[in-house]
C-alpha positions in Angstrom: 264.3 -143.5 9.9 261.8 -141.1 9.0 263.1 -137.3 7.8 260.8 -135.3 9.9 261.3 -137.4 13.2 259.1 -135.2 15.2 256.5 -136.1 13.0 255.9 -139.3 14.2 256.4 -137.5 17.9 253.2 -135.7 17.0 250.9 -138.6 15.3 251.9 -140.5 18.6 250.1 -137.5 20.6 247.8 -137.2 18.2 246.4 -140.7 18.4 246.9 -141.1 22.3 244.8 -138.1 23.0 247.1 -136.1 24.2 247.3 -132.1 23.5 244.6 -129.1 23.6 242.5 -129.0 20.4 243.0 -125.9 17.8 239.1 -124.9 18.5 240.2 -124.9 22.6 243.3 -123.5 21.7 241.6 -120.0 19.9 238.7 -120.0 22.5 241.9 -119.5 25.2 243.4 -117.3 23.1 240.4 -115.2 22.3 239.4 -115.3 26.3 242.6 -113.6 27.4 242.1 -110.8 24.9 239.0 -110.3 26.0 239.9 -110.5 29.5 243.1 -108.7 28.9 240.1 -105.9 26.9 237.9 -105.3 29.8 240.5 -104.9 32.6 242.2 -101.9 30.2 238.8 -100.7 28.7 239.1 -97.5 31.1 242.8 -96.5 30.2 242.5 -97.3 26.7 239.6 -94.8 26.0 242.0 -92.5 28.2 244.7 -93.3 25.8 242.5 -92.8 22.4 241.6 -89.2 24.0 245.5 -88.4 24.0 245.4 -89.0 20.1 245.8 -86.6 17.4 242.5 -85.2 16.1 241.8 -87.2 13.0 239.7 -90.4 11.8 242.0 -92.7 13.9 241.2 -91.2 16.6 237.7 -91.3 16.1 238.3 -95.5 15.8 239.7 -95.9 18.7 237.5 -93.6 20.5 234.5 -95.7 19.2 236.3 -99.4 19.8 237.5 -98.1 23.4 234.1 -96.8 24.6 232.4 -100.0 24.7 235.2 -101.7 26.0 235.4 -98.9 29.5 231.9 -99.2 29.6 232.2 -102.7 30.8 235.1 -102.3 32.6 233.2 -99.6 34.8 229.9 -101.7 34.8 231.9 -105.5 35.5 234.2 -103.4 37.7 237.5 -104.9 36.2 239.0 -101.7 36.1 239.4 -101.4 39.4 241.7 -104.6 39.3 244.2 -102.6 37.1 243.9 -99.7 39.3 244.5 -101.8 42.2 247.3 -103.6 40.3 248.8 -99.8 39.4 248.6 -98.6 42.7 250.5 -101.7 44.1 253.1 -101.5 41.4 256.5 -100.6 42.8 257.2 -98.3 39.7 254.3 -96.1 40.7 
């Protein structure tokens, strides 16, 4: 018997095709971020305004503005507003 037996669980999958690749794996992960980016763009410049004066600040005013920029132009924004208003803790 082999000391790691869920390594021969995984060379099974492996060989049979079976899983998500690493490279799909990160592309998914990266599109939710970016997703998860433009439908906040709006609130998070909103929230980099509330800062304290200073350079971090400035960063996060400068990373957020593209972002509500094509929240307002892809109109993804609205989707969280709509998903705010609808919330029962609002």
């Amino acid at each position: 018997m082999s000391p790691h037996p869920n390594k021969d669980i995984e060379i099974e999958r492996a060989t049979a095709g079976c899983g998500v690749s690493r490279r799909r794996a990160h592309a998914a992960v990266l599109g939710f971020y970016l997703a998860a980016a433009l439908f906040n763009g709006e609130a998070l410049l909103r929230e980099a305004h509330l800062l304290r004066y200073g350079p971090l600040r400035d960063s996060a005013i400068a990373a957020a503005r593209p972002l509500a920029a094509a929240a307002r132009m892809t109109r993804l924004g609205r989707l969280r507003a709509w998903a705010e208003r609808r919330s029962p803790a609002h």
